[in-house]
C-alpha positions in Angstrom: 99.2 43.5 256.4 97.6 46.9 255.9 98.9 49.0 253.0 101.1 52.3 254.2 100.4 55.5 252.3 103.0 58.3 252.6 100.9 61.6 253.5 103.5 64.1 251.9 104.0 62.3 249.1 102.3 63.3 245.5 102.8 61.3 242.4 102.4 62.7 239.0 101.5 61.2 236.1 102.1 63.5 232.7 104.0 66.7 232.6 101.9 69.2 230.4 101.0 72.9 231.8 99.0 71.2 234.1 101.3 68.6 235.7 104.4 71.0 235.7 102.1 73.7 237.4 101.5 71.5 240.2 104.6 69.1 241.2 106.3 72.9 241.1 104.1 74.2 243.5 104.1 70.9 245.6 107.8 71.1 245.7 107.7 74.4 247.0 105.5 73.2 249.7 108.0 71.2 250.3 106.2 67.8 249.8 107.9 64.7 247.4 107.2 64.5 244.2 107.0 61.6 241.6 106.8 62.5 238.0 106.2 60.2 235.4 106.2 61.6 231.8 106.4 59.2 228.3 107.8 62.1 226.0 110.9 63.1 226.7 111.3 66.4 225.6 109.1 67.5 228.3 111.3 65.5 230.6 114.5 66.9 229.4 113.1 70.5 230.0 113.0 70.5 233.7 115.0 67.2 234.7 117.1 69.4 236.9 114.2 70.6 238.7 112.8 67.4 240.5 114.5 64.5 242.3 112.1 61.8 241.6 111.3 62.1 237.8 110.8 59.3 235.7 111.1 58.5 232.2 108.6 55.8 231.2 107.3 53.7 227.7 104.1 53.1 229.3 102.4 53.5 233.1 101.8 50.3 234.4 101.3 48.3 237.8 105.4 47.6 237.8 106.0 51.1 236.9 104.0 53.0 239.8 105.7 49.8 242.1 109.3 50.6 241.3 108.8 54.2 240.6 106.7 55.0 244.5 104.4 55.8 243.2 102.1 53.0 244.1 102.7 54.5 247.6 101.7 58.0 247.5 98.5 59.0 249.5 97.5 61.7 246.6 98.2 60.7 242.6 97.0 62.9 240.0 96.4 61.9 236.2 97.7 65.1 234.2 97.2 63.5 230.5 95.0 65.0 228.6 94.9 64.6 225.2 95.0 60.5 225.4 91.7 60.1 226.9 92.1 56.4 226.8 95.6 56.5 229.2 94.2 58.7 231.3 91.0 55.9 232.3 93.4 53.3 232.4 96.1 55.1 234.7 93.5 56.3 236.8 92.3 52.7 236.9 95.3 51.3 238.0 96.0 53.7 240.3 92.9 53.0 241.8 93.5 49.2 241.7 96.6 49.7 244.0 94.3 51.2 246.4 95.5 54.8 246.3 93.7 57.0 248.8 92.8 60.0 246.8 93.5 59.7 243.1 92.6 63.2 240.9 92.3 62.8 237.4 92.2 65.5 234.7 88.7 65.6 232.7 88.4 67.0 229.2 84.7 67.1 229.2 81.6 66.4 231.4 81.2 63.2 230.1 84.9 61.6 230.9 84.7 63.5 233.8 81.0 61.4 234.6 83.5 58.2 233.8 86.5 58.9 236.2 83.9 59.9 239.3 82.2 56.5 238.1 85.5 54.8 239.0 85.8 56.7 242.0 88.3 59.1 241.2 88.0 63.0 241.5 87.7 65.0 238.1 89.1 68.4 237.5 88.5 70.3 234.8 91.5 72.9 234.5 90.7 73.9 230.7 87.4 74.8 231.4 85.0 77.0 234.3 85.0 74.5 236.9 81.7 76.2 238.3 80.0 74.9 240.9 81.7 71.8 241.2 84.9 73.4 243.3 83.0 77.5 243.5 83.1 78.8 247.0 83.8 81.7 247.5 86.6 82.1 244.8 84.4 83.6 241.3 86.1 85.6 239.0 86.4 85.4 235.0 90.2 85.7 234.9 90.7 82.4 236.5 90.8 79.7 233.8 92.4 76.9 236.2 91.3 75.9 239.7 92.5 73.0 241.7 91.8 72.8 245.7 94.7 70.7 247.1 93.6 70.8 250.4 90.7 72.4 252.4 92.2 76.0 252.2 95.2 75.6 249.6 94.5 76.3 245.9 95.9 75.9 242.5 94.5 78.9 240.1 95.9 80.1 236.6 94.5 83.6 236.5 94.9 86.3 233.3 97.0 89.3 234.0 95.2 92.9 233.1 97.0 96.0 232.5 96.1 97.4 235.9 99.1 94.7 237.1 101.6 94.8 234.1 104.5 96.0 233.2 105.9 95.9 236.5 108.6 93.5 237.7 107.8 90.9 240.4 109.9 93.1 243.0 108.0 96.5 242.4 104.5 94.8 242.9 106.2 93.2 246.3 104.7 90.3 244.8 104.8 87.7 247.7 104.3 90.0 250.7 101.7 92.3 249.4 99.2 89.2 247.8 100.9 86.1 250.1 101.2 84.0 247.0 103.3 81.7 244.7 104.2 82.5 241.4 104.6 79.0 240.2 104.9 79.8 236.7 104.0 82.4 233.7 102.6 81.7 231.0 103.1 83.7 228.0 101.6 83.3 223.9 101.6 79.8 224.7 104.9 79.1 226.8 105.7 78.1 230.1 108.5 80.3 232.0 109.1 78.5 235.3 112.1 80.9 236.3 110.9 83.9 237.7 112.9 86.4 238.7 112.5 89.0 241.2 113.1 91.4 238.0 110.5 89.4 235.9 108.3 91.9 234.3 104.7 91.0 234.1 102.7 91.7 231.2 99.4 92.5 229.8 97.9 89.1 229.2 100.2 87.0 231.0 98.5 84.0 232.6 100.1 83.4 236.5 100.0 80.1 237.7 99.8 80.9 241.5 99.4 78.7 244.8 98.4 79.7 248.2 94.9 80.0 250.4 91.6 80.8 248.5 91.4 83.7 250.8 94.9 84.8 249.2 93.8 84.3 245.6 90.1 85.8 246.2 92.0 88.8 247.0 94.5 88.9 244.2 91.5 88.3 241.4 90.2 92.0 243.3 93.6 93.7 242.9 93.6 92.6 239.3 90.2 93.9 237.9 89.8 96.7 235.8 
């Protein structure tokens, strides 16, 4: 009998900047998410946040079984600092015959490893360049994922021609038709923002939406 894979189902596997950044954004999309995270302070953070969230010693074949994982048709790897875990979670996700399985890289090399496995690497800490460059080149994005054919994932640096300004005075949303997913600021995550969030000067946004949408926001925020 022939394996079912839910379409609008996304399970994530580690809960750093990276993994946070996109079950948010997925959720807002309005798609199921399945986080898995070992430490659980992360956990603990944003608990309230996410219906299917899972606290775990390890991430093995039972777990991604019991947890649905095992029948998502998209499962991203978000550890990063345990390059070990992350080959052997990719592996098994691969094993259970995952459709599309994305895997966060910290280098060319592991990335040359997961793409041997048959998994797709992304590089979020580093230029991605030509491996995901269309049309979208800027320097202030640090982070780029492509979800889909036209839906993006970017982190992008805030300059002062932007800041200093809440959410609601730029008319955020309607005038650059994006997500703010979350802002990160000397080093922390806020995932609550307000309509009278003030953005500042060096403030990295973690914003979703089209590649078209993004291209244009990078303009609007050049010096």
């Amino acid at each position: 009998m022939k394996k079912e894979f839910d379409n609008d189902a996304y399970g994530i596997i580690g809960l750093g900047r990276f993994g946070l950044s996109l079950a948010l954004e997925l959720k807002k999309a309005g798609k199921q998410v399945i986080v898995l995270e070992i430490e659980e302070e992360k956990l603990n953070a944003v608990k309230d946040q996410f219906e299917n969230i899972y606290p775990v010693k390890a991430v093995t074949e039972e777990v991604l079984q019991e947890s649905g994982v095992a029948h998502c048709r998209t499962a991203i790897v978000c550890i990063g600092k345990d390059i070990e875990s992350n080959i052997l979670v990719t592996m098994s996700l691969l094993e259970l015959g995952i459709p599309r399985v994305i895997s966060k890289a910290t280098s060319a090399n592991h990335g040359k490893v997961l793409e041997h496995l048959g998994a797709e690497a992304v590089f979020p800490e580093v230029e991605m360049g030509e491996r995901l460059a269309h049309s979208l080149v800027s320097t202030g994005t640090l982070d780029f994922l492509e979800l889909c054919e036209d839906f993006s994932i970017a982190n992008i640096t805030l300059t002062d021609k932007l800041t200093n300004q809440s959410v609601n005075d730029l008319n955020f949303r309607k005038r650059f038709h994006l997500n703010i997913i979350v802002i990160i600021r000397e080093g922390k995550a806020i995932s609550e923002v307000l309509p009278d969030s003030v953005l500042l000067s060096g403030d990295i946004l973690v914003v979703g939406g089209t590649n078209e949408a993004i291209r244009k926001f990078e303009q609007a925020n050049q010096e």
